[in-house]
SERO-4910 file (N, C-alpha, C, O; in steps of 0.05 Angstrom, whole numbers):
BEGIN
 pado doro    nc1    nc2    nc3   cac1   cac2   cac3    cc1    cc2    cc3    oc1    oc2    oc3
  Unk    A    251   -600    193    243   -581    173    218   -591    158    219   -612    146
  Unk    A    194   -575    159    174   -578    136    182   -591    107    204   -583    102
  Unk    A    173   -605     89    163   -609     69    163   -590     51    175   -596     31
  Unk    A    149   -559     52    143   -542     43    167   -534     27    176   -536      5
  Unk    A    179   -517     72    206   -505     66    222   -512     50    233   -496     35
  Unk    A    228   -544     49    256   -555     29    242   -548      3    258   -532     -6
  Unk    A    219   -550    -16    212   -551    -41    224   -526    -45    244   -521    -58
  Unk    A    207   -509    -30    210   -474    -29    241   -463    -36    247   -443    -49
  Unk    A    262   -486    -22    281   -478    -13    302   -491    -43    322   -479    -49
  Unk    A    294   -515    -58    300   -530    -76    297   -515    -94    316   -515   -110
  Unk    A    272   -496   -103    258   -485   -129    279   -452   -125    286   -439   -144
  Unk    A    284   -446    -98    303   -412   -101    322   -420   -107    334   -407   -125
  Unk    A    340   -452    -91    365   -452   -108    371   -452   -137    392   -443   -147
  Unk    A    350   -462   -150    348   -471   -183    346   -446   -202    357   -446   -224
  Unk    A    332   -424   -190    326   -401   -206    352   -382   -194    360   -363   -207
  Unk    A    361   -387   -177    390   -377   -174    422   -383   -192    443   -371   -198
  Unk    A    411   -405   -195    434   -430   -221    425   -411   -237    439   -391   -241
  Unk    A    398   -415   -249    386   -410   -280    405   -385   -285    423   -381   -302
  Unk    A    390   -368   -262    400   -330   -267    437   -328   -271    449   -310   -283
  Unk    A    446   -349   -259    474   -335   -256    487   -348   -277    507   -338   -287
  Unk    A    476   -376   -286    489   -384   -314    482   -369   -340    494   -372   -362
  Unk    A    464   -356   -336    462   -332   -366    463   -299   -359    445   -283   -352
  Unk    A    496   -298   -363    500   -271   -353    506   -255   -378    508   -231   -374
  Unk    A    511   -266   -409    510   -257   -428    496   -235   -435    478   -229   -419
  Unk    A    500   -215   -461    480   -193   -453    465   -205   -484    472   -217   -504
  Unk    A    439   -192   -474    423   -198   -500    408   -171   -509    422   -152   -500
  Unk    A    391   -164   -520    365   -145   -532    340   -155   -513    334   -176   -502
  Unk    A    330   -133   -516    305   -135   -507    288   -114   -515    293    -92   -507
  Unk    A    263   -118   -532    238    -94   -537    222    -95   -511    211   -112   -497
  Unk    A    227    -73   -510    207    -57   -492    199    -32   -496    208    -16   -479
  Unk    A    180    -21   -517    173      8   -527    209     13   -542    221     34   -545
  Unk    A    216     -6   -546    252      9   -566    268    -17   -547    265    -32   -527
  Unk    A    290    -10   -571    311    -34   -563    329    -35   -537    348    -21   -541
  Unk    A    330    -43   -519    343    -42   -491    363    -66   -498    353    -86   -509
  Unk    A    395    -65   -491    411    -70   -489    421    -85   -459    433    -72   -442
  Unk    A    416   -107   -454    420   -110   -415    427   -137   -419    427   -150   -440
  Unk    A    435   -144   -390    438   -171   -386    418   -194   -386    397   -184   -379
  Unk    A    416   -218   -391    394   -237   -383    394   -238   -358    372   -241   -348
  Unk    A    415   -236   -339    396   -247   -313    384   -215   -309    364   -218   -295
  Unk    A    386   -196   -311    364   -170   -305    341   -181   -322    318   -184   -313
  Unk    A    346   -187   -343    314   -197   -353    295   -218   -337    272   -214   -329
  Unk    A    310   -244   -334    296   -262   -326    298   -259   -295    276   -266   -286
  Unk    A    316   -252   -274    306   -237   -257    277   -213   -249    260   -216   -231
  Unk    A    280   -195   -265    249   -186   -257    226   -200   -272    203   -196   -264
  Unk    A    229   -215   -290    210   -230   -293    200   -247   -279    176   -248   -273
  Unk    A    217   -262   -272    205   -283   -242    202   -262   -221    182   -268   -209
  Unk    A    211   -243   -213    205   -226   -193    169   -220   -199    153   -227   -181
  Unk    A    163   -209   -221    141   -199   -228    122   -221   -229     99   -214   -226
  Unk    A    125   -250   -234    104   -271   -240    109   -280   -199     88   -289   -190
  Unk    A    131   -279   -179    122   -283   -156     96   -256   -150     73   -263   -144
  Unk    A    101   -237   -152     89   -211   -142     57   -223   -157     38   -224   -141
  Unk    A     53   -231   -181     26   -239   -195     11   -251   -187    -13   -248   -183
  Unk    A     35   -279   -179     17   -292   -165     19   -298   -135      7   -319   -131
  Unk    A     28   -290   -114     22   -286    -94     -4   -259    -93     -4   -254    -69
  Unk    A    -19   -244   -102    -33   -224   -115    -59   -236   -117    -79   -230   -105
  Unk    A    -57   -254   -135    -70   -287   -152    -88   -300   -137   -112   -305   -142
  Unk    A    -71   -306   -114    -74   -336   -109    -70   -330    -80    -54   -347    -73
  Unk    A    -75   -313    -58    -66   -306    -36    -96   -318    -19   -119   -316    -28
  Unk    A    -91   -328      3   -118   -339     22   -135   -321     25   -124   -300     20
  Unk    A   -157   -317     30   -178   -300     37   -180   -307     61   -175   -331     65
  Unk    A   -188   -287     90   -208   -304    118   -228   -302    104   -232   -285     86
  Unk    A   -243   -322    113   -268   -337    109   -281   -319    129   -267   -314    149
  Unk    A   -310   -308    126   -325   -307    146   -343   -319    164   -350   -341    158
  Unk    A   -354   -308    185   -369   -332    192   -388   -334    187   -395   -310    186
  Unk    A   -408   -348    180   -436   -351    172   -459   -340    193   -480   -327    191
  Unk    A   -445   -353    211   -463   -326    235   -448   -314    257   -425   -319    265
  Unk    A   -468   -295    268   -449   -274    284   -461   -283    308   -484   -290    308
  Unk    A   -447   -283    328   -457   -286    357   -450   -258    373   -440   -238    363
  Unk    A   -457   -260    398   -438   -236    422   -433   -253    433   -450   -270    440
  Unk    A   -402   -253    439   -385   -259    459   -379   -237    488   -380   -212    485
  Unk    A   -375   -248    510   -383   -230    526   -361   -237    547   -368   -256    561
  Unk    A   -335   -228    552   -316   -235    562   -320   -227    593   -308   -243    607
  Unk    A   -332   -211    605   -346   -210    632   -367   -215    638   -382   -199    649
  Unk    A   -375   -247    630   -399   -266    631   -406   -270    658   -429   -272    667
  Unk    A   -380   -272    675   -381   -280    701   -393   -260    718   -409   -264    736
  Unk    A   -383   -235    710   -393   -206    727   -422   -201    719   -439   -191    733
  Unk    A   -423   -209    693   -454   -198    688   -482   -223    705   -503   -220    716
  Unk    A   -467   -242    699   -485   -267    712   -496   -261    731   -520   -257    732
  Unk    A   -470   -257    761   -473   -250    780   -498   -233    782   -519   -240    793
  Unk    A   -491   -206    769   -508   -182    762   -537   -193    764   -552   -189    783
  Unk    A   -541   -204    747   -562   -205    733   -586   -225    751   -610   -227    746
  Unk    A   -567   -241    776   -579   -262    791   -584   -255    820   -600   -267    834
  Unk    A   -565   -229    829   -569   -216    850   -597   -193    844   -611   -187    864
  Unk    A   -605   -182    821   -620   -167    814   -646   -173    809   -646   -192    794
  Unk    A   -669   -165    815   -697   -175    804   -693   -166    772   -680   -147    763
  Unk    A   -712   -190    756   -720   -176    733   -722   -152    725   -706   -145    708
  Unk    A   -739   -135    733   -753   -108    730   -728    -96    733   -721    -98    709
  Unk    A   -708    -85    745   -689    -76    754   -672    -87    735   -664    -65    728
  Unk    A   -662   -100    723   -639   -114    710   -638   -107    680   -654   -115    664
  Unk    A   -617    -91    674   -625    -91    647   -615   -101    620   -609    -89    599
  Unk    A   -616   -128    626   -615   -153    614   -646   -167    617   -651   -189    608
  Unk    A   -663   -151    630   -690   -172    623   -703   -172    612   -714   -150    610
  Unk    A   -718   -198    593   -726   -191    572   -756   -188    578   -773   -188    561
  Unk    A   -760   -186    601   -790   -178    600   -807   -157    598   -830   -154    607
  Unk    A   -790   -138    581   -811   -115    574   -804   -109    548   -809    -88    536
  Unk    A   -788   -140    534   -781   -135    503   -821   -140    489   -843   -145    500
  Unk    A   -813   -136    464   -843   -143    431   -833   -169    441   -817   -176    458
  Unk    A   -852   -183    420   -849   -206    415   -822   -210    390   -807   -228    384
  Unk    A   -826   -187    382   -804   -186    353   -783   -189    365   -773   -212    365
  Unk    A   -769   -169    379   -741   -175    390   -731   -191    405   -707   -192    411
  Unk    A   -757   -211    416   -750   -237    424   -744   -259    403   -728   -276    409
  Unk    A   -758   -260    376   -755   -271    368   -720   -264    352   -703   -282    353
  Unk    A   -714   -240    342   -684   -228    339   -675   -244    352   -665   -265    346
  Unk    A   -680   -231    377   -651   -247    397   -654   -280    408   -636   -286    424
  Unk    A   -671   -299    402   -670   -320    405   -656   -338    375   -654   -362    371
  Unk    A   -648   -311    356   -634   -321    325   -604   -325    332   -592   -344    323
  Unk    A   -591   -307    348   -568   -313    355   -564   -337    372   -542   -343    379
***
């Protein structure tokens, strides 16, 4: 078992104790006086501070800094492109500007 899992798994048993040892009823303001139990209180409260901060604090993907083309039928186009004269091929860059050579020598 991970490291993680047991903390993870240590910190639900504890707030499970907490909730079930205060089953007394208390008050509570909320826009007027509400009459309820503590563990309904402190239950959605920890409910509401997980929901916050997983919300919070959740990973982003990272993007990549640059974009390439990937070309998963590299092999078929190769071929292509080596059985074919230039002129004919249209992958050749010999009737690109100079600009879109320079574009495509950025990737």
């Amino acid at each position: 078992m991970k490291p993680k899992t047991i903390i993870i798994a240590i910190l639900l048993a504890l707030v499970v104790i907490v909730l079930f040892y205060n089953k007394e009823e208390s008050t509570f303001w909320l826009f007027g006086e509400i009459r309820t139990s503590k563990l309904i209180i402190l239950g959605s409260f920890y409910l509401l501070g997980v929901i916050t901060g997983g919300v919070l604090f959740r990973r982003r993907k990272k993007h990549p800094k640059e974009y390439g083309i990937s070309n998963p039928n590299a092999t078929e186009t190769s071929a292509a492109t080596t059985s074919a004269s230039p002129e004919q091929s249209p992958y050749s860059t010999s009737n690109l500007s100079d600009e879109d050579r320079d574009f495509i020598r950025r990737d």
